[in-house]
PDB file as gemmi writes it, atoms N, CA and C in Angstrom:
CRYST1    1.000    1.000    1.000  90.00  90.00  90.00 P 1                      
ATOM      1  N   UNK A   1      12.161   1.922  14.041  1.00  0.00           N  
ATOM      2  CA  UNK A   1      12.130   2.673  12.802  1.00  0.00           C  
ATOM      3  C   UNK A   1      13.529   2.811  12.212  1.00  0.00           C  
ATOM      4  N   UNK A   2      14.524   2.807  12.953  1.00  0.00           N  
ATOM      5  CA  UNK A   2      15.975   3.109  12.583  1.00  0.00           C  
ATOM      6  C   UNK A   2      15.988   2.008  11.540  1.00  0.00           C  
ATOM      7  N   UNK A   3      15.450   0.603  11.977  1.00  0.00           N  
ATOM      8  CA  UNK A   3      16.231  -0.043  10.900  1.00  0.00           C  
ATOM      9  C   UNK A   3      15.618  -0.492  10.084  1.00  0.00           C  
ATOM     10  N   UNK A   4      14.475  -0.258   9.720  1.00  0.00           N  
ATOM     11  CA  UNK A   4      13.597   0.257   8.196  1.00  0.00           C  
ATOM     12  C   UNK A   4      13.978   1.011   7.614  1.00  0.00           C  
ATOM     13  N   UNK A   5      14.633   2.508   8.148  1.00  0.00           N  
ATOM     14  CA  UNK A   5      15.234   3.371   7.099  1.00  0.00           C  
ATOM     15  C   UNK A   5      16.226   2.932   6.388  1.00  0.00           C  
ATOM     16  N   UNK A   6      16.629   1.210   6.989  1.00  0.00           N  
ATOM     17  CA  UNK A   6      18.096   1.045   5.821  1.00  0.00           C  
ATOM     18  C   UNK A   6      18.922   2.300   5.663  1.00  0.00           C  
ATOM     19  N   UNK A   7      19.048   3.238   6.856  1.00  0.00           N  
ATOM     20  CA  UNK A   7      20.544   4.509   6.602  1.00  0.00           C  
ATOM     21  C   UNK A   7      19.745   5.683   6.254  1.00  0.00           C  
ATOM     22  N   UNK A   8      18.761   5.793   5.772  1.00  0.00           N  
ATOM     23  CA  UNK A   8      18.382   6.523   5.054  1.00  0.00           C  
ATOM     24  C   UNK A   8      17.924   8.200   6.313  1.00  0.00           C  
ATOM     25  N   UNK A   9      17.912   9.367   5.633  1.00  0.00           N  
ATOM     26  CA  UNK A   9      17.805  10.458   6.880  1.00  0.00           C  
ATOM     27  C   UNK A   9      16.387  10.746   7.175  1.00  0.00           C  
ATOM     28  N   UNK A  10      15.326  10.467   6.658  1.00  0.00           N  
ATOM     29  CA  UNK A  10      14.139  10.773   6.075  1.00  0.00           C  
ATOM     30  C   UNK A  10      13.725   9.769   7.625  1.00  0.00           C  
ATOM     31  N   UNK A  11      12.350  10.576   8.211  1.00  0.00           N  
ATOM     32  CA  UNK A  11      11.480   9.864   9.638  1.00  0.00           C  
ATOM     33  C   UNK A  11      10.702   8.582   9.246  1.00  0.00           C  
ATOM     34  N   UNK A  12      10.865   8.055   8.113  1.00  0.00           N  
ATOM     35  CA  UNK A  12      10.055   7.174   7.397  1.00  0.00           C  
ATOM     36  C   UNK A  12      10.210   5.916   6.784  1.00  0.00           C  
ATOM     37  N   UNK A  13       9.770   5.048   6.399  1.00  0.00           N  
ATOM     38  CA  UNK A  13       9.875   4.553   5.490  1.00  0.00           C  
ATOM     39  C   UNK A  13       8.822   3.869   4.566  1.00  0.00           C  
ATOM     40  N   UNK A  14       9.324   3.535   3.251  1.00  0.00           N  
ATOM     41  CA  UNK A  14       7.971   3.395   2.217  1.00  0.00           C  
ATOM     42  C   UNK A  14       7.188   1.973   2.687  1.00  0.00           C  
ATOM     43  N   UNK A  15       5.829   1.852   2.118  1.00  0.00           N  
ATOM     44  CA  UNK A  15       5.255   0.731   2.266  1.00  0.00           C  
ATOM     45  C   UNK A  15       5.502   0.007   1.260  1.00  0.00           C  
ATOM     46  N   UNK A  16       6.067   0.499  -0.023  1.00  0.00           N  
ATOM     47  CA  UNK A  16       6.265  -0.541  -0.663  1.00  0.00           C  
ATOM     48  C   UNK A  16       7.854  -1.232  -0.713  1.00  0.00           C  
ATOM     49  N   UNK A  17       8.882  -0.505  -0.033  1.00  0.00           N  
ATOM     50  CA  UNK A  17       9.721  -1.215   0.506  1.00  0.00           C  
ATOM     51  C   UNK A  17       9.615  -2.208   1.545  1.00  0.00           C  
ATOM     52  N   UNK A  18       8.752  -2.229   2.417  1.00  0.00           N  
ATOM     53  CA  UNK A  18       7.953  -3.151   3.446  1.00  0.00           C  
ATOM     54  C   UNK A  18       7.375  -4.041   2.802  1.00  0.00           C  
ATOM     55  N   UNK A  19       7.069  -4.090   2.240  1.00  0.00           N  
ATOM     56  CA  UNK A  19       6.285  -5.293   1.432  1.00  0.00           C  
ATOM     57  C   UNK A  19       7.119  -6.240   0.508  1.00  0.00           C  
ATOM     58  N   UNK A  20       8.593  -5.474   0.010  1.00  0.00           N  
ATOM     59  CA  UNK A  20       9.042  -6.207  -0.396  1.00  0.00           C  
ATOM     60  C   UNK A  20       9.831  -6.799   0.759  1.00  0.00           C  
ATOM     61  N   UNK A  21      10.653  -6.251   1.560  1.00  0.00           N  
ATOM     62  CA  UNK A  21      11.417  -6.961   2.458  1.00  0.00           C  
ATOM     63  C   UNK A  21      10.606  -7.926   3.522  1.00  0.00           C  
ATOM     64  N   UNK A  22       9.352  -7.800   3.532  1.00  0.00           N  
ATOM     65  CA  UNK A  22       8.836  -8.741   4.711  1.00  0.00           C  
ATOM     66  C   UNK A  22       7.510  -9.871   3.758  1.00  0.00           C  
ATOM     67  N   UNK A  23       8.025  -9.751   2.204  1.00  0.00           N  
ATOM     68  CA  UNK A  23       7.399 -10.637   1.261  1.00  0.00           C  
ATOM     69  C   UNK A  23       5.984 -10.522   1.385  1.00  0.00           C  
ATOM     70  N   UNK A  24       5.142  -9.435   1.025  1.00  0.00           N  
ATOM     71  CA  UNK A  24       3.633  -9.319   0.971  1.00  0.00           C  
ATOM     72  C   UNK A  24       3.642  -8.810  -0.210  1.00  0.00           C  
ATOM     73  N   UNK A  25       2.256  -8.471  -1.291  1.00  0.00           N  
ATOM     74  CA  UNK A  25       2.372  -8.200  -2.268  1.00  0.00           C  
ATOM     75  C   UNK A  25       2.331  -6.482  -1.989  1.00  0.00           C  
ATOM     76  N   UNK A  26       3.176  -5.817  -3.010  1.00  0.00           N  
ATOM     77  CA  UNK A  26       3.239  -4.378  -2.947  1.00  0.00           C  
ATOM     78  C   UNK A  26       2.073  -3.501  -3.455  1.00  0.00           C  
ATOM     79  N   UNK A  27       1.506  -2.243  -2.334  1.00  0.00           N  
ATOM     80  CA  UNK A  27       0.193  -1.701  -3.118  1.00  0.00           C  
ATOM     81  C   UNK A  27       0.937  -0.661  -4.651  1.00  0.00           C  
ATOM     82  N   UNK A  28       2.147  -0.433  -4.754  1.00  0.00           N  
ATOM     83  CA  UNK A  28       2.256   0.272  -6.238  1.00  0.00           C  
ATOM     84  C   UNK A  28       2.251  -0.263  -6.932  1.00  0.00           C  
ATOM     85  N   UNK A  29       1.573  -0.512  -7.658  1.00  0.00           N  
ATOM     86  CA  UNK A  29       1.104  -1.499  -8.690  1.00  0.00           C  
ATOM     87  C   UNK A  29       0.940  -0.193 -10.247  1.00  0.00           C  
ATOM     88  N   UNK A  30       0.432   1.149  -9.999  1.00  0.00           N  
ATOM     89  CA  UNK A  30      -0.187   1.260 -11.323  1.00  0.00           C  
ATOM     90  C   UNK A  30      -0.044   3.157 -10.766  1.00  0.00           C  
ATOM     91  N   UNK A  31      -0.128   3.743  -9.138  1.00  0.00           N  
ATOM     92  CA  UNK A  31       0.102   4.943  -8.726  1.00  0.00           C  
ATOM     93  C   UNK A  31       0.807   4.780  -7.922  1.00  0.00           C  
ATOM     94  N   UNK A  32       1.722   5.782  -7.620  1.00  0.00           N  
ATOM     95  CA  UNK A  32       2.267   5.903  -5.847  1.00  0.00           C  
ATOM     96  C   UNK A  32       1.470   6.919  -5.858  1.00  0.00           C  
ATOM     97  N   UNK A  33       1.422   7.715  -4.470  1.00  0.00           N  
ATOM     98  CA  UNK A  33       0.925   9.365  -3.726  1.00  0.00           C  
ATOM     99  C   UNK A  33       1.311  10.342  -4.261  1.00  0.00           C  
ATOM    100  N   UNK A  34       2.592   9.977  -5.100  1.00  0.00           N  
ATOM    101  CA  UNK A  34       2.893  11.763  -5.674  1.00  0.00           C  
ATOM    102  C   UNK A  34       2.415  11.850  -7.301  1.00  0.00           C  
ATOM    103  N   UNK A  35       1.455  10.585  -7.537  1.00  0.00           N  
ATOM    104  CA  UNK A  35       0.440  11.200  -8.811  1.00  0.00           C  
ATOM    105  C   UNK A  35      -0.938  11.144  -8.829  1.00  0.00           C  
ATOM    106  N   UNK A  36      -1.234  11.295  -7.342  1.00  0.00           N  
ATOM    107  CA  UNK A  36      -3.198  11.073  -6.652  1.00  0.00           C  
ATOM    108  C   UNK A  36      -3.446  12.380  -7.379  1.00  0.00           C  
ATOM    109  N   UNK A  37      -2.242  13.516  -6.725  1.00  0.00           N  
ATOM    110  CA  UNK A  37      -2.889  14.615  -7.340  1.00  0.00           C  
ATOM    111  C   UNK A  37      -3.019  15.092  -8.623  1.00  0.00           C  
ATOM    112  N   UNK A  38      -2.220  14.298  -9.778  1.00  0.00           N  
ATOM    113  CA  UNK A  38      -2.797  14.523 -11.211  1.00  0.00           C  
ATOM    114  C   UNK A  38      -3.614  14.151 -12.062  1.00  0.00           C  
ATOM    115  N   UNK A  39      -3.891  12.369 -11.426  1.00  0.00           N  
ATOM    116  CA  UNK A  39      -4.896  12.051 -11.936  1.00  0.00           C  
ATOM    117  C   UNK A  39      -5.879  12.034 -10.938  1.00  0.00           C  
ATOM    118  N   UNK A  40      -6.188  13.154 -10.296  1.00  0.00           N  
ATOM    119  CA  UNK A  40      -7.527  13.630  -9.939  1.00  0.00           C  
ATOM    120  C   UNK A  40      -7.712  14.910 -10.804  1.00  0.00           C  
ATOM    121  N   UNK A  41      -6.988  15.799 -10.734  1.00  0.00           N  
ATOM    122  CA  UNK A  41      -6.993  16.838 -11.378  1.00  0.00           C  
ATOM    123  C   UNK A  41      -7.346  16.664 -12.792  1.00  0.00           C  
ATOM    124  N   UNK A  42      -6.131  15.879 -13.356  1.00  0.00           N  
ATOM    125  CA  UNK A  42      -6.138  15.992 -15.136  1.00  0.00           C  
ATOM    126  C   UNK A  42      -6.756  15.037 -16.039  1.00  0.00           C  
ATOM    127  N   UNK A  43      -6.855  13.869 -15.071  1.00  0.00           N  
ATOM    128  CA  UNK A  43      -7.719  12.356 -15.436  1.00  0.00           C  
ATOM    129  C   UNK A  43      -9.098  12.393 -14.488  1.00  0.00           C  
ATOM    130  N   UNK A  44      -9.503  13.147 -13.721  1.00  0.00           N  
ATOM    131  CA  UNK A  44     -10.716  12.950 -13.211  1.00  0.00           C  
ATOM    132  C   UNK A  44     -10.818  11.475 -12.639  1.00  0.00           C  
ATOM    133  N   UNK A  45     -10.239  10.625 -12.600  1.00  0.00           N  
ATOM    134  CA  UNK A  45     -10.182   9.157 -12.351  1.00  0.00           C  
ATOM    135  C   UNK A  45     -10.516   9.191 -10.713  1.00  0.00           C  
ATOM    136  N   UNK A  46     -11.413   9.255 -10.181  1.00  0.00           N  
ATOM    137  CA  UNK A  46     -11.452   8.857  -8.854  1.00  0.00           C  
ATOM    138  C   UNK A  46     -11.537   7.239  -8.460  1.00  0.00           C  
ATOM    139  N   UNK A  47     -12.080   6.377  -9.765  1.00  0.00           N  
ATOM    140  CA  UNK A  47     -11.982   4.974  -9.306  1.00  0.00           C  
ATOM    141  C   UNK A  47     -10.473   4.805  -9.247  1.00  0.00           C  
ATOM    142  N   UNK A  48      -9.912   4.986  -9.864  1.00  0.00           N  
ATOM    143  CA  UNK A  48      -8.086   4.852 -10.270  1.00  0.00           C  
ATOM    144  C   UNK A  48      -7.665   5.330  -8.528  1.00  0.00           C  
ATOM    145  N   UNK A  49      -8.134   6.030  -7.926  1.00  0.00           N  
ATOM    146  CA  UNK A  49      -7.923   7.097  -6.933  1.00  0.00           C  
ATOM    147  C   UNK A  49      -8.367   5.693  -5.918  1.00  0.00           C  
ATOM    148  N   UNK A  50      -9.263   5.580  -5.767  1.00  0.00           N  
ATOM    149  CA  UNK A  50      -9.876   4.368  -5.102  1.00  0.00           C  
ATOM    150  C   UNK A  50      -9.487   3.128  -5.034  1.00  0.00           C  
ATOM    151  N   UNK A  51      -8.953   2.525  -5.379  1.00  0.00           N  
ATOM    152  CA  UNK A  51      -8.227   1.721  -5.872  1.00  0.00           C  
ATOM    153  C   UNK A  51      -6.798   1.605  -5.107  1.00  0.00           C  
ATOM    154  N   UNK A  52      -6.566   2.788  -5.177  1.00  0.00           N  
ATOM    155  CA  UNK A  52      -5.143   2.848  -5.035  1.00  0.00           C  
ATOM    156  C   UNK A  52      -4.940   3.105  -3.724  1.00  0.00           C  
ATOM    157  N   UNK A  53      -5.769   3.234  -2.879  1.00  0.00           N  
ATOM    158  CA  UNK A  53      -6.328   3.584  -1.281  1.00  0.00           C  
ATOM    159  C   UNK A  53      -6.736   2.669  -0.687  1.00  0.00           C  
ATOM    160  N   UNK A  54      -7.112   1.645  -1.525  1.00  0.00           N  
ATOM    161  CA  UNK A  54      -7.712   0.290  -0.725  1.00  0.00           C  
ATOM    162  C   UNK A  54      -6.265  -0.262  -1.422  1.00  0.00           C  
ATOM    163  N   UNK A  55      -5.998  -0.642  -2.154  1.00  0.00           N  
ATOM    164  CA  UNK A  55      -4.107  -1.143  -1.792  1.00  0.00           C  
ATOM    165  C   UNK A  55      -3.221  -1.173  -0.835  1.00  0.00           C  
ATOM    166  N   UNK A  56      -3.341   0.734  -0.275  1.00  0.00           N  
ATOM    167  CA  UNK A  56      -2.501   1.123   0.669  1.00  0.00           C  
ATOM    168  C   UNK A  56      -3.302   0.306   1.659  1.00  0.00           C  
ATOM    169  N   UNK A  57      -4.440   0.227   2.075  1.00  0.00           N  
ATOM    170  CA  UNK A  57      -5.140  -0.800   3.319  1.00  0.00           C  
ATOM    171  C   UNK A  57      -4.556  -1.858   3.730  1.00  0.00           C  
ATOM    172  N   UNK A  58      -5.047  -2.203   2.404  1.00  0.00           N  
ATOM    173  CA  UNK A  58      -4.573  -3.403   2.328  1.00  0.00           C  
ATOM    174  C   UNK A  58      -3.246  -4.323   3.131  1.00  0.00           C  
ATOM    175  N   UNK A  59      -2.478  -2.966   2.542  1.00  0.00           N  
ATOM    176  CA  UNK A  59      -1.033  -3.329   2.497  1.00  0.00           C  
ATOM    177  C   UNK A  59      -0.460  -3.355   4.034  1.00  0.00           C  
ATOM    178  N   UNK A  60      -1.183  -1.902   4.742  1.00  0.00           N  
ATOM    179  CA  UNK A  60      -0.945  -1.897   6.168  1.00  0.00           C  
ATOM    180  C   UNK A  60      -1.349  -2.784   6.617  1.00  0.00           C  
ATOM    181  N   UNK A  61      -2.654  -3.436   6.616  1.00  0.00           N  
ATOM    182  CA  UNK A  61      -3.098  -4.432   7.285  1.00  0.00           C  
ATOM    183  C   UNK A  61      -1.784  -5.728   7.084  1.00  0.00           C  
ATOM    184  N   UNK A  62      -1.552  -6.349   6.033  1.00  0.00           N  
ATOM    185  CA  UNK A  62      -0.555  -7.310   5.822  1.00  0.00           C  
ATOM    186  C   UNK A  62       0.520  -6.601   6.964  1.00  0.00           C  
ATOM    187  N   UNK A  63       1.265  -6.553   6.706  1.00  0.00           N  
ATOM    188  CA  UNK A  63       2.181  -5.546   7.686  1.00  0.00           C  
ATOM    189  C   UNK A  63       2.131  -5.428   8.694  1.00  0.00           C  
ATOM    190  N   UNK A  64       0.984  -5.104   9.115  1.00  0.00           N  
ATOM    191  CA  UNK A  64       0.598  -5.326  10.671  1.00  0.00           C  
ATOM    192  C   UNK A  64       0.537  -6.819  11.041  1.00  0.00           C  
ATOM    193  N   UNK A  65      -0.073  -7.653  10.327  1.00  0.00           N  
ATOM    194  CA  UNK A  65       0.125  -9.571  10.568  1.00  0.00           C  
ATOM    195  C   UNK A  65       1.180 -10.105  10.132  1.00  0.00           C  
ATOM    196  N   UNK A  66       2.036  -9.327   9.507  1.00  0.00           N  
ATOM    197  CA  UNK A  66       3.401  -9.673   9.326  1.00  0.00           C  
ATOM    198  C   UNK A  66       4.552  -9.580  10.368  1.00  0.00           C  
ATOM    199  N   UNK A  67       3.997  -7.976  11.073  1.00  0.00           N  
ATOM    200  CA  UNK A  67       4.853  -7.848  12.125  1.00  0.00           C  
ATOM    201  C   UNK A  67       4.535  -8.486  13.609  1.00  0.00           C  
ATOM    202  N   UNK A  68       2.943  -9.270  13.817  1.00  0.00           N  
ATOM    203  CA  UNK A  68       2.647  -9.476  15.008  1.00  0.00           C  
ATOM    204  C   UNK A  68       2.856 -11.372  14.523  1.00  0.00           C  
ATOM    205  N   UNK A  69       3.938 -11.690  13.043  1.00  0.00           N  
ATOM    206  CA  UNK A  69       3.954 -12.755  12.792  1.00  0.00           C  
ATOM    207  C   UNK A  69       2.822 -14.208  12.480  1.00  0.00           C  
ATOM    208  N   UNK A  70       2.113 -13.765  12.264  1.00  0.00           N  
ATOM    209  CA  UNK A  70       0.721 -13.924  11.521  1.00  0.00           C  
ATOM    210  C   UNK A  70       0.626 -14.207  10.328  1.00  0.00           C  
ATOM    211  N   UNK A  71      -0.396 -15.175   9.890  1.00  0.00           N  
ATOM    212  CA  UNK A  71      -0.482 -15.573   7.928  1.00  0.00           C  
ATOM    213  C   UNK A  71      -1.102 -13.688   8.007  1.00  0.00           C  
ATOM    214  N   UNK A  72      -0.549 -13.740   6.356  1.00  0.00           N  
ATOM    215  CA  UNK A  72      -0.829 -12.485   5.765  1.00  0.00           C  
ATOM    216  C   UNK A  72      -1.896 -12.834   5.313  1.00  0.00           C  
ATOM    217  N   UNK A  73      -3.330 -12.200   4.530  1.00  0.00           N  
ATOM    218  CA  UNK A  73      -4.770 -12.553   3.949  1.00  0.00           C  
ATOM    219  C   UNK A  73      -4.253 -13.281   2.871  1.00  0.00           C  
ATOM    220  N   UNK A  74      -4.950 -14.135   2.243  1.00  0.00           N  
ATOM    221  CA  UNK A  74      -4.986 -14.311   0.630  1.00  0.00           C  
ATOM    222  C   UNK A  74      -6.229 -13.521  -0.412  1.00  0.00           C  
ATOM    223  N   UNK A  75      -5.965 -14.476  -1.389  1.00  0.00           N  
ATOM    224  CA  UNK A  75      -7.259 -13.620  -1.929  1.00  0.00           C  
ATOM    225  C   UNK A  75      -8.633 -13.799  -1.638  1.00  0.00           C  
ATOM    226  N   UNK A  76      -8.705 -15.122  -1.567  1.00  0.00           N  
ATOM    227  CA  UNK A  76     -10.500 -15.681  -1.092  1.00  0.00           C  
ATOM    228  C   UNK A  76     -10.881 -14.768   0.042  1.00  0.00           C  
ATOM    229  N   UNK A  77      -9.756 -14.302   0.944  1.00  0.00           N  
ATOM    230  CA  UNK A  77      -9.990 -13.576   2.356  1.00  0.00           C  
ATOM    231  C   UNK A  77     -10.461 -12.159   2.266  1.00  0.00           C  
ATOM    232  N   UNK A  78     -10.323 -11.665   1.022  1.00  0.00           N  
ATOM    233  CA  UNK A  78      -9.898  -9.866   1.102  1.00  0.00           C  
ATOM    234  C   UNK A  78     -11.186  -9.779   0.478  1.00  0.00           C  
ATOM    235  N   UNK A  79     -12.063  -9.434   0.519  1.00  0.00           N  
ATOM    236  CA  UNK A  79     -14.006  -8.708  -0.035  1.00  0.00           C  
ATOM    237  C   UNK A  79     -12.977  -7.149  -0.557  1.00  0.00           C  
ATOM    238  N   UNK A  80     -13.512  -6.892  -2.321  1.00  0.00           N  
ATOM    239  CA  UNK A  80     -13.363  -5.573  -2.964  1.00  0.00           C  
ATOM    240  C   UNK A  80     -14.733  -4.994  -2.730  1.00  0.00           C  
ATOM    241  N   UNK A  81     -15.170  -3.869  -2.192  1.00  0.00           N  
ATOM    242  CA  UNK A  81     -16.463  -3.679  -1.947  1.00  0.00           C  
ATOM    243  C   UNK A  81     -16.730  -2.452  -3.268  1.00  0.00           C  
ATOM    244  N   UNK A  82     -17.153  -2.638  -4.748  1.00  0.00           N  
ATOM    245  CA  UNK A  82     -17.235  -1.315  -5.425  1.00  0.00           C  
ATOM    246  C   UNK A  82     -17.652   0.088  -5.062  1.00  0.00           C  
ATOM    247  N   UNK A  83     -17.168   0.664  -5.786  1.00  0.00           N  
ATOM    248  CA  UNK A  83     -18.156   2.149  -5.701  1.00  0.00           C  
ATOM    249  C   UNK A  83     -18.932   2.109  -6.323  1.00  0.00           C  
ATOM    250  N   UNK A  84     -19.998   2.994  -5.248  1.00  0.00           N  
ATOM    251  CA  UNK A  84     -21.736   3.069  -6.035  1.00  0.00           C  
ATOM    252  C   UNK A  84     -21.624   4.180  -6.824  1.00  0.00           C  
TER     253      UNK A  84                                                      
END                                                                             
């Protein structure tokens, strides 16, 4: 973990910095986590909400076959399953 934080003091680091440094596509595309809670609240958008949760999946999963050095999915590979 030390050297994902790139220096940084924080126990963490982002997934979408991971994605860029280990070349997978990034899930922020359109939300990060610190606006789930407004557009649930003020946009009612739960598909927007949904969406943005199967990204983050997504993204771990890549990540995880990235780090055990593994092809990452493409697209033919990844099934979007809608909401009913």
């Amino acid at each position: 973990m030390e050297l994902w934080k790139f220096g940084d003091k924080k126990s963490f680091t982002s997934l979408k910095l991971l994605a860029a440094v280990l070349d997978f596509p990034s899930p922020k595309e359109d939300i990060d986590g610190s606006q789930v809670g407004r557009v649930f609240w003020e946009e009612n958008d739960i598909d927007r909400i949904s969406h943005y949760c199967e990204k983050d999946v997504l993204a771990t999963v890549q990540l995880f076959l990235r780090l055990r050095r593994m092809p990452i999915l493409v697209e033919d590979q990844i099934i979007h399953v809608p909401r009913e």
